[in-house]
Each structure stands twice: as structure tokens, then as C-alpha cells.
N, CA, C and O atoms as a GROMACS GRO file, in nm:
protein
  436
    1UNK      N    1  -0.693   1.128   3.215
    1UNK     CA    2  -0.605   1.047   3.133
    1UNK      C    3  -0.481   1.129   3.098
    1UNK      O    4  -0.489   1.247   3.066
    2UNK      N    5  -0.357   1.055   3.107
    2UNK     CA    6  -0.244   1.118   3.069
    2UNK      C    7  -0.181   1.042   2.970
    2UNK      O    8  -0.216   0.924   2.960
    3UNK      N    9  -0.063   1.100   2.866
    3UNK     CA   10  -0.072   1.034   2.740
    3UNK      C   11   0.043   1.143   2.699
    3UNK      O   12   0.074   1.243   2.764
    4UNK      N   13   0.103   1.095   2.566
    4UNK     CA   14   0.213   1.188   2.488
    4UNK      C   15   0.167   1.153   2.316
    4UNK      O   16   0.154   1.048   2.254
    5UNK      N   17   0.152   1.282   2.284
    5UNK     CA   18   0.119   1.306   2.110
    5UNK      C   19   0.218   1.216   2.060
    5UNK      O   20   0.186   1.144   1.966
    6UNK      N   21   0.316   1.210   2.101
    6UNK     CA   22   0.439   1.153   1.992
    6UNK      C   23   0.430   1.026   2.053
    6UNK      O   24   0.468   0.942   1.972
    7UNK      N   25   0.395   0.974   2.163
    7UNK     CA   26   0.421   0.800   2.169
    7UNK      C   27   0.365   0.700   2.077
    7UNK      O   28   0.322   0.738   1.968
    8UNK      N   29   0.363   0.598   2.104
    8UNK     CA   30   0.262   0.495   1.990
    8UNK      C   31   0.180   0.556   1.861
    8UNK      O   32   0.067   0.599   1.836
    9UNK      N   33   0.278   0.539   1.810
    9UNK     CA   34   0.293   0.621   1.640
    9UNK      C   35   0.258   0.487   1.548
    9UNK      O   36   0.338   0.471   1.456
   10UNK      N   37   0.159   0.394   1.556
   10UNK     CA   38   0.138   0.280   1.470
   10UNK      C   39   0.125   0.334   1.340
   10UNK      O   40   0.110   0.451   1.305
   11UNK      N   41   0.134   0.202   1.256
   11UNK     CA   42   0.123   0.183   1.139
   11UNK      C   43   0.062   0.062   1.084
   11UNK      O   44   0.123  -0.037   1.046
   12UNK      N   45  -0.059   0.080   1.084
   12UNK     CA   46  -0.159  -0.004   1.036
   12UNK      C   47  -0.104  -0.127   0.921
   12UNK      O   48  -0.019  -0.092   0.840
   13UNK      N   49  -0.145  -0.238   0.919
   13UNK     CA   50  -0.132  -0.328   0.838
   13UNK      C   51  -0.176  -0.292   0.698
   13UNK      O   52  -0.107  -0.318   0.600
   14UNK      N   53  -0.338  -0.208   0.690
   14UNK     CA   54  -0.348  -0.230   0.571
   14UNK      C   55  -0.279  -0.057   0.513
   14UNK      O   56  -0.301   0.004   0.409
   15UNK      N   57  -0.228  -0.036   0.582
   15UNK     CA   58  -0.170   0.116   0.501
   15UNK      C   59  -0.251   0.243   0.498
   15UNK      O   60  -0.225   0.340   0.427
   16UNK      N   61  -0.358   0.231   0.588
   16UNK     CA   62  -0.417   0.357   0.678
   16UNK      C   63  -0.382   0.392   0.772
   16UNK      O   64  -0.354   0.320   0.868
   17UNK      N   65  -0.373   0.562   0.767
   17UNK     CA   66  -0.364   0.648   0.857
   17UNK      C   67  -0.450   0.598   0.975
   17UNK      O   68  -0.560   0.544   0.966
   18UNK      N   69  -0.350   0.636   1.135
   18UNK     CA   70  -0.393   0.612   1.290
   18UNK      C   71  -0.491   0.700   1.297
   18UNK      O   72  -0.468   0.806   1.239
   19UNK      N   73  -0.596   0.689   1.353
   19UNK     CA   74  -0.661   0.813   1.377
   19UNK      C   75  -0.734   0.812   1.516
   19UNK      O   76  -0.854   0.789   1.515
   20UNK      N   77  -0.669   0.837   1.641
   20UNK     CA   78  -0.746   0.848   1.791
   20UNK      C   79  -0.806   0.946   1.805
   20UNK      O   80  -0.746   1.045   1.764
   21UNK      N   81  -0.949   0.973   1.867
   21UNK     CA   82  -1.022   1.054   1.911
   21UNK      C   83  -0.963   1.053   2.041
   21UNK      O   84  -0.945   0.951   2.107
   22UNK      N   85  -0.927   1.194   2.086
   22UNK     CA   86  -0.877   1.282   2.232
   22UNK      C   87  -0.962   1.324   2.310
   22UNK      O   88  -0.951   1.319   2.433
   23UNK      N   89  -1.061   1.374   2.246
   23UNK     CA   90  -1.171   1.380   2.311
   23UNK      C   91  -1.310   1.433   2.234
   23UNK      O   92  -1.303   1.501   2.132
   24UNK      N   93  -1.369   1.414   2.262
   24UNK     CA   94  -1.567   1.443   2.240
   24UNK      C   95  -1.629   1.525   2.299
   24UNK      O   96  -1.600   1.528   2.419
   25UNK      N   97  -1.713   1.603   2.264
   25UNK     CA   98  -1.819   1.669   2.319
   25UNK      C   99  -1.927   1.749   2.242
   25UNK      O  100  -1.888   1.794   2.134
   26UNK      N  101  -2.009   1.765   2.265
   26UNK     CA  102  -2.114   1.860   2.181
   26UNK      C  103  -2.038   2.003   2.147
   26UNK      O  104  -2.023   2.107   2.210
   27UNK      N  105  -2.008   1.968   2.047
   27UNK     CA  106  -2.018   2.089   1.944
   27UNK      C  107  -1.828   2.086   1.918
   27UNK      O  108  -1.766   2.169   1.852
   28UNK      N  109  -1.774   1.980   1.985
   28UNK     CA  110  -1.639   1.986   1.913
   28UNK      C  111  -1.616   1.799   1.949
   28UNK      O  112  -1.673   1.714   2.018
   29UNK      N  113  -1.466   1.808   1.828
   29UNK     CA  114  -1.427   1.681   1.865
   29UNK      C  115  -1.270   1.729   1.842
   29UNK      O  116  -1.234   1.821   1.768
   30UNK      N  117  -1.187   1.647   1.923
   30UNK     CA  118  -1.044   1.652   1.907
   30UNK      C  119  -0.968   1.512   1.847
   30UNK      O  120  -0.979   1.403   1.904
   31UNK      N  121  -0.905   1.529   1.746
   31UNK     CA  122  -0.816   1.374   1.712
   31UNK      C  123  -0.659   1.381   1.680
   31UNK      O  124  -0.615   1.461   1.598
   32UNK      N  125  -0.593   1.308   1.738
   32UNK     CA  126  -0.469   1.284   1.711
   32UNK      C  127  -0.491   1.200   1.544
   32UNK      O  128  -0.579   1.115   1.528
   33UNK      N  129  -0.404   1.240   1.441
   33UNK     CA  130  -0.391   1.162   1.315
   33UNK      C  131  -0.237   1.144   1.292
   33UNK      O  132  -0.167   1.241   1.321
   34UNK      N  133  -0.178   1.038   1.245
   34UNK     CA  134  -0.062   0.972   1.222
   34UNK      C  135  -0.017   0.887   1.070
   34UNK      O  136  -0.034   0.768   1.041
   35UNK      N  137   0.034   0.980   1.005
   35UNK     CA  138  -0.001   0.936   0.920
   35UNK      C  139   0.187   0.934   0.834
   35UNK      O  140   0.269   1.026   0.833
   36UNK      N  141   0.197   0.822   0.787
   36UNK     CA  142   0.339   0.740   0.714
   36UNK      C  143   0.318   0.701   0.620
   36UNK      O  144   0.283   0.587   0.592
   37UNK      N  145   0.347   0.841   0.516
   37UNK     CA  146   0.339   0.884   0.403
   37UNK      C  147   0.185   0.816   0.323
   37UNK      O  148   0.210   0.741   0.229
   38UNK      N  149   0.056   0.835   0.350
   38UNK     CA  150  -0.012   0.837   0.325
   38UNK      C  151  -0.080   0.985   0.244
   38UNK      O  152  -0.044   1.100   0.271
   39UNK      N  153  -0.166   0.956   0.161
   39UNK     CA  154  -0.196   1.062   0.089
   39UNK      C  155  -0.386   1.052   0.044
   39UNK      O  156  -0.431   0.938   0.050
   40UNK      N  157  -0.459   1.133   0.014
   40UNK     CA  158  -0.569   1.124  -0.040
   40UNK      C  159  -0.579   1.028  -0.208
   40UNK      O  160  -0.505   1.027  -0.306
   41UNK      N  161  -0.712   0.957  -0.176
   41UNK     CA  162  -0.697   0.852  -0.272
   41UNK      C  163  -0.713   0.925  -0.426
   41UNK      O  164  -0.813   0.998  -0.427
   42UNK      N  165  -0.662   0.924  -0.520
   42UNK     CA  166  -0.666   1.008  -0.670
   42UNK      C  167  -0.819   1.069  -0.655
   42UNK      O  168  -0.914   0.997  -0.625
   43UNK      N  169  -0.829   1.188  -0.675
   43UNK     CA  170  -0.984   1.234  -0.737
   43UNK      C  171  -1.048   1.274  -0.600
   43UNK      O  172  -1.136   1.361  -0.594
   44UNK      N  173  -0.995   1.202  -0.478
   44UNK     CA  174  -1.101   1.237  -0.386
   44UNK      C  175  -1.104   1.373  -0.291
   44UNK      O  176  -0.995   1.426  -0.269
   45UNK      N  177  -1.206   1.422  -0.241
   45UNK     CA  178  -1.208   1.590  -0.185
   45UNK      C  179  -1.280   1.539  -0.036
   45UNK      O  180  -1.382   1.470  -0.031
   46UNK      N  181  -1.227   1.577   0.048
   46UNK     CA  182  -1.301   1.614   0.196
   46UNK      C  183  -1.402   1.747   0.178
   46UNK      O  184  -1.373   1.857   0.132
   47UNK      N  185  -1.510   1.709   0.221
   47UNK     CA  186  -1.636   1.815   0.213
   47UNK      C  187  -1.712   1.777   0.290
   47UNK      O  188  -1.809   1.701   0.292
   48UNK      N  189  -1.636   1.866   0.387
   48UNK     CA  190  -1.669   1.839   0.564
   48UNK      C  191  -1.793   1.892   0.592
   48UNK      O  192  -1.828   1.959   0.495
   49UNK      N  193  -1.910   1.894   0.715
   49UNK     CA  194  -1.985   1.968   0.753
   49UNK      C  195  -1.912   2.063   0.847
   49UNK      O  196  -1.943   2.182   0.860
   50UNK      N  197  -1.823   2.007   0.904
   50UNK     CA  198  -1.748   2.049   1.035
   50UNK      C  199  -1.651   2.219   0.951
   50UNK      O  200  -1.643   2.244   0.831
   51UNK      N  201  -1.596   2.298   1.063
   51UNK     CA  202  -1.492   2.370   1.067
   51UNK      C  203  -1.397   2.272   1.118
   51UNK      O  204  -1.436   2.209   1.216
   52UNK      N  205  -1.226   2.233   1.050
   52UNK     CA  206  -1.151   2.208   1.081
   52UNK      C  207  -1.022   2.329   1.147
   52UNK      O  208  -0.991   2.432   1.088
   53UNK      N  209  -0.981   2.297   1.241
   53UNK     CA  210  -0.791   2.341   1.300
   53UNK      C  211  -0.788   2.222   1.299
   53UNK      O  212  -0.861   2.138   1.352
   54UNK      N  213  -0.675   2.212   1.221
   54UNK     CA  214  -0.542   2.150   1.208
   54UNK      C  215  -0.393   2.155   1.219
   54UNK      O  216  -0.333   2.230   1.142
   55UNK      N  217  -0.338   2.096   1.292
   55UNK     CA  218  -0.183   2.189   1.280
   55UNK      C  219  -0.107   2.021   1.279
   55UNK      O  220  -0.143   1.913   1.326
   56UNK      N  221   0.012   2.065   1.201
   56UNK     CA  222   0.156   1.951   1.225
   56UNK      C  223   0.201   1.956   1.323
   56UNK      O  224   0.232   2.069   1.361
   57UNK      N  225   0.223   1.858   1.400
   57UNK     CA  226   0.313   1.859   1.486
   57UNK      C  227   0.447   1.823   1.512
   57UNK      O  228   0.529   1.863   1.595
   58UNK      N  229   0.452   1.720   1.402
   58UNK     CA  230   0.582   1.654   1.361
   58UNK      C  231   0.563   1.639   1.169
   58UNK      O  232   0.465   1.661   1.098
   59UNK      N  233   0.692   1.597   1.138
   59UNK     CA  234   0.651   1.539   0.994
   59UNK      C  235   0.620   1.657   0.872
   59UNK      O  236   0.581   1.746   0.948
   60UNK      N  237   0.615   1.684   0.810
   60UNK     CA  238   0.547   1.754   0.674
   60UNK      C  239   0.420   1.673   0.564
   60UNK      O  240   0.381   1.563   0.524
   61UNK      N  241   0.398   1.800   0.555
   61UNK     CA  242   0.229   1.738   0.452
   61UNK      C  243   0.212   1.821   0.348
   61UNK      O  244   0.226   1.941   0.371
   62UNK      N  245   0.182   1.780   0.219
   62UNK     CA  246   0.123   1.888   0.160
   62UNK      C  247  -0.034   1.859   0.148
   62UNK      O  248  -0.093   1.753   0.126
   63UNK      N  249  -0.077   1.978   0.169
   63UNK     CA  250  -0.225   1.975   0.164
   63UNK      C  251  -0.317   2.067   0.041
   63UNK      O  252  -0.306   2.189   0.031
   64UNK      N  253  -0.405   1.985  -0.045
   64UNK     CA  254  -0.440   2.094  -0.148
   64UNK      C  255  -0.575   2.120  -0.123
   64UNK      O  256  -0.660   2.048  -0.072
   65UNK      N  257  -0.580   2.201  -0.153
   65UNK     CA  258  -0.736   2.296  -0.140
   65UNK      C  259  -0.811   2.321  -0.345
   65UNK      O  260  -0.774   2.385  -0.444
   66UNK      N  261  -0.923   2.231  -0.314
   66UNK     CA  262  -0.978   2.276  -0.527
   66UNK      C  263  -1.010   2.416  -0.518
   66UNK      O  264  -1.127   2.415  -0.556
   67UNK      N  265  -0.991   2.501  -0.500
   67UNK     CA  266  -0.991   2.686  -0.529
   67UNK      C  267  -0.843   2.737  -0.523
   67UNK      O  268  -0.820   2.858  -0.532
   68UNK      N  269  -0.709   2.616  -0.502
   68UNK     CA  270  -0.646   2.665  -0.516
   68UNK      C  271  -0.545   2.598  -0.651
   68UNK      O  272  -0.571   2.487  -0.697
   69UNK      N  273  -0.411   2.698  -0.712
   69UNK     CA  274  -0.360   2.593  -0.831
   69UNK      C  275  -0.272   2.509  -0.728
   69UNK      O  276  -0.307   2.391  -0.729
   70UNK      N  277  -0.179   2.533  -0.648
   70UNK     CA  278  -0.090   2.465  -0.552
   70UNK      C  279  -0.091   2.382  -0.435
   70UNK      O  280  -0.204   2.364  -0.389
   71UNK      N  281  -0.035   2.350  -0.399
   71UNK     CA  282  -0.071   2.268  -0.248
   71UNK      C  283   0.003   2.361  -0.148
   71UNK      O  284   0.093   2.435  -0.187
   72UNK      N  285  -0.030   2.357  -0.038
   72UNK     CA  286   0.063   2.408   0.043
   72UNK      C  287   0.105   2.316   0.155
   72UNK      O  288   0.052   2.235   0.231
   73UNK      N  289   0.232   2.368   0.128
   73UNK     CA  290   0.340   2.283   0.250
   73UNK      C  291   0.317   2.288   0.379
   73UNK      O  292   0.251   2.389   0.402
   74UNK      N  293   0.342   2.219   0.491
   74UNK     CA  294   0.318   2.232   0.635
   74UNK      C  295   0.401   2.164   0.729
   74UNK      O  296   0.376   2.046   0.757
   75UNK      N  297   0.488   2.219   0.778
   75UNK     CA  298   0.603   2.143   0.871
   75UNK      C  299   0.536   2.177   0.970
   75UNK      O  300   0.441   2.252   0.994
   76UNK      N  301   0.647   2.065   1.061
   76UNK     CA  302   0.589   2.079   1.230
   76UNK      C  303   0.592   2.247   1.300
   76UNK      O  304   0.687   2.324   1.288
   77UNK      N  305   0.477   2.274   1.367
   77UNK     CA  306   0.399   2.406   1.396
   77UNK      C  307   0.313   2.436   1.334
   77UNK      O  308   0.205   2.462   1.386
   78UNK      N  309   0.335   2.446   1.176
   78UNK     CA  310   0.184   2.490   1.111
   78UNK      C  311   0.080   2.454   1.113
   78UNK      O  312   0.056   2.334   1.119
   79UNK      N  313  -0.045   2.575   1.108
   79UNK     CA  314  -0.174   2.506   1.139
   79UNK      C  315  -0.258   2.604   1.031
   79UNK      O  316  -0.217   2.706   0.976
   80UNK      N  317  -0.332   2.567   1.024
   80UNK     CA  318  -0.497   2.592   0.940
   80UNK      C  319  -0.593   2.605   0.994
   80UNK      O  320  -0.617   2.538   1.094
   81UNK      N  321  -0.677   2.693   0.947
   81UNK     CA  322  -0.816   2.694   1.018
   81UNK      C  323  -0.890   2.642   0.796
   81UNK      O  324  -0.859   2.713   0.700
   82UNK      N  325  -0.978   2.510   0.782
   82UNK     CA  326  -1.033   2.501   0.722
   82UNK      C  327  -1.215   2.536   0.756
   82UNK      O  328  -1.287   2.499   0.848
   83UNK      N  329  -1.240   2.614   0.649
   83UNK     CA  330  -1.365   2.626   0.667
   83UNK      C  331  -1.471   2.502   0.600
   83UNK      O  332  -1.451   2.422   0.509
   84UNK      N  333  -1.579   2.524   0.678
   84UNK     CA  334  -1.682   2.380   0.682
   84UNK      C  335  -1.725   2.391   0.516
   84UNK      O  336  -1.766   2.497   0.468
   85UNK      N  337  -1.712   2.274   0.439
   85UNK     CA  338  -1.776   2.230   0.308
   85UNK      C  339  -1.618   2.314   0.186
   85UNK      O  340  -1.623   2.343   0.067
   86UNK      N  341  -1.522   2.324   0.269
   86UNK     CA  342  -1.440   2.392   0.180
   86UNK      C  343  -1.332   2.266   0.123
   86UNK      O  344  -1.255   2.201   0.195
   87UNK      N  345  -1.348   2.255  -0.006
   87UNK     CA  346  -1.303   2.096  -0.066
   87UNK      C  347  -1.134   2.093  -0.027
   87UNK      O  348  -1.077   2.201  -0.046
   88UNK      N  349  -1.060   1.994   0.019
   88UNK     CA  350  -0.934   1.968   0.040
   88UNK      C  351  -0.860   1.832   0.027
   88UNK      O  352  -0.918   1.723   0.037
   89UNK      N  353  -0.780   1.840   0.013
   89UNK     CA  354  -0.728   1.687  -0.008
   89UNK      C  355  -0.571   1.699   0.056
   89UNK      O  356  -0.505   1.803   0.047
   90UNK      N  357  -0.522   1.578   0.120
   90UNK     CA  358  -0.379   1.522   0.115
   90UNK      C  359  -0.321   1.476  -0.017
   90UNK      O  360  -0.350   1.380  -0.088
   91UNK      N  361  -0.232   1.571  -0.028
   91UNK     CA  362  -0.149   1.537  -0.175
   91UNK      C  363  -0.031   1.424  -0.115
   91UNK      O  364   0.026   1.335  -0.179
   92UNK      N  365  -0.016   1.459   0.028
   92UNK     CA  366   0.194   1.388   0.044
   92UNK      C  367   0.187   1.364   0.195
   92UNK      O  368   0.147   1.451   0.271
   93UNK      N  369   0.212   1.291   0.221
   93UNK     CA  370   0.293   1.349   0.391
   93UNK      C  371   0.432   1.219   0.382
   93UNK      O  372   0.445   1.117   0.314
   94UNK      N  373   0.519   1.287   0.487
   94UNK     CA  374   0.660   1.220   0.526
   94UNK      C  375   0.635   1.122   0.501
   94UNK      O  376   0.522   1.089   0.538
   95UNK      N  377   0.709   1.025   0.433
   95UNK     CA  378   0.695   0.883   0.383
   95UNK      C  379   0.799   0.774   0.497
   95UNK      O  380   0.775   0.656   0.522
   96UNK      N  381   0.930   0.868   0.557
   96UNK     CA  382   1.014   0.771   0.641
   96UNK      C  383   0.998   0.809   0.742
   96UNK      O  384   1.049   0.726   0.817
   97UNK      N  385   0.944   0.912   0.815
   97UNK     CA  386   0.909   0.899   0.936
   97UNK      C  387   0.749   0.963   0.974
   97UNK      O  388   0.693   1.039   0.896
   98UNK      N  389   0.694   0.926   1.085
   98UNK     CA  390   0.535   1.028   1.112
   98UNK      C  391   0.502   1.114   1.082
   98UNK      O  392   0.556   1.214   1.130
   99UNK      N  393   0.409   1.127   1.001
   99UNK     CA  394   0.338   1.292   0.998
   99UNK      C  395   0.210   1.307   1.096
   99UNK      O  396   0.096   1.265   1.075
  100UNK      N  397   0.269   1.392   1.234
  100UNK     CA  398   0.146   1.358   1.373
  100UNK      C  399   0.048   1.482   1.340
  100UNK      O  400   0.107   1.587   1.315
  101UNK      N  401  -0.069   1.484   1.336
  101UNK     CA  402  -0.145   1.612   1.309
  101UNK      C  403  -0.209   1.593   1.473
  101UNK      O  404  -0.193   1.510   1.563
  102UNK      N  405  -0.285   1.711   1.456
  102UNK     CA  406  -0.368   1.792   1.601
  102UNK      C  407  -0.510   1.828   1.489
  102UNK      O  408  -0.521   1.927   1.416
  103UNK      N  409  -0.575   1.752   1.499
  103UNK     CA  410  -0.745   1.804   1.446
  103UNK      C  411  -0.825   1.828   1.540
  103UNK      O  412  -0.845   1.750   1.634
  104UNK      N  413  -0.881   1.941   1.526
  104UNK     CA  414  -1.020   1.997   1.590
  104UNK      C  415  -1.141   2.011   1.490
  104UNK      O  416  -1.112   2.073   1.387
  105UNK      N  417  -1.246   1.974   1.497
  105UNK     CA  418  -1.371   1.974   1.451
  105UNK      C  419  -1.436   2.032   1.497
  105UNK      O  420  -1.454   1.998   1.614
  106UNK      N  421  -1.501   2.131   1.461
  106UNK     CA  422  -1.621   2.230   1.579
  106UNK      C  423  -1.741   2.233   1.472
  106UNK      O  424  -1.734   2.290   1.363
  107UNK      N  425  -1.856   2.158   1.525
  107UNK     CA  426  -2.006   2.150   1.462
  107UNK      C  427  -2.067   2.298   1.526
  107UNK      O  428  -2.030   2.352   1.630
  108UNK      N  429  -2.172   2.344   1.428
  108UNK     CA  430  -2.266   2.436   1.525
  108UNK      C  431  -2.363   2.420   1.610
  108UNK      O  432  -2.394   2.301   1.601
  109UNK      N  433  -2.420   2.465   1.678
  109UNK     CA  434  -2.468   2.398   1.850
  109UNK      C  435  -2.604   2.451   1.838
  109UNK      O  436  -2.685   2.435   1.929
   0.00000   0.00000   0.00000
């Protein structure tokens, strides 16, 4: 399959983030996420089983971590390695144009 990160950049009716799986396999998963100016819902924390990489590819995000006081910023290039069960949330992303992320998920095998 051939394809471009930046093409078909939808925007959902009800105001959720795109989220395509790139690919699958035992012990990882890859997803394109697209997200226009969407943010984590008040109060809520991701507390993954998984190890996340993440990186921007387009767009800016701030992303907060509960062990930390701040969020940190992330323009297109930056990436993260989140560790598995480590609490995080979307505070912001670009509201007038895409914020395209690159997620990797790696389970243990």
C-alpha cells in the first residue's frame, strides 16, 4: 500500500480526532492521528498498557504529563518516547489547521 501522512486530513462530524491504524502486528501497532484543535476531555489521563513514540509531524500540541507542573510544547519534528502506565493528557493542539501525529505502540511479547 502506498499513501501520504499529510493527504486526507478529515474532520469528523462529531468533533473527534481521525485516527488510522498503518499497520499491526504482534507486539507493535502504528497510527496516523489528526487532530483540529481537539484536546483531552477535563480530568481525563491516558494510562496506557502500551510504551508510546509519538512525534508531530505537522501542527503543534501541548501535551501534559500528572508528574509534571507544565505541559510541554511540540511542533512539527518533535517526538516522545512515553513510558507504559505513565499518566498523560492533551491539553491543546492547532485549532486552524491539522495537528498530524506518528504513534507507535509496542506491547511486550
Amino acid at each position: 500500500m502506498h499513501d501520504n501522512l499529510f493527504s486526507n486530513t478529515p474532520v469528523h462530524a462529531d468533533g473527534s480526532e481521525f485516527v488510522q491504524t498503518l499497520l499491526a502486528q504482534a507486539g507493535a501497532r502504528v497510527e496516523r492521528i489528526v487532530s483540529h484543535g481537539q484536546s483531552s476531555p477535563p480530568g481525563f489521563w491516558y494510562d496506557q498498557e502500551q510504551v508510546e513514540w509519538v512525534a508531530v509531524l505537522q501542527g503543534e500540541a501541548l501535551l501534559r504529563f500528572e508528574d509534571e507542573p507544565e505541559p510541554r510544547r511540540l511542533v512539527a519534528g518533535d517526538w516522545i518516547t512515553i513510558a507504559a502506565h505513565r499518566r498523560h493528557r492533551v491539553d491543546w493542539t492547532t485549532p486552524d489547521s491539522p495537528t498530524v501525529w506518528l504513534a507507535v505502540y509496542l506491547t511486550k511479547t
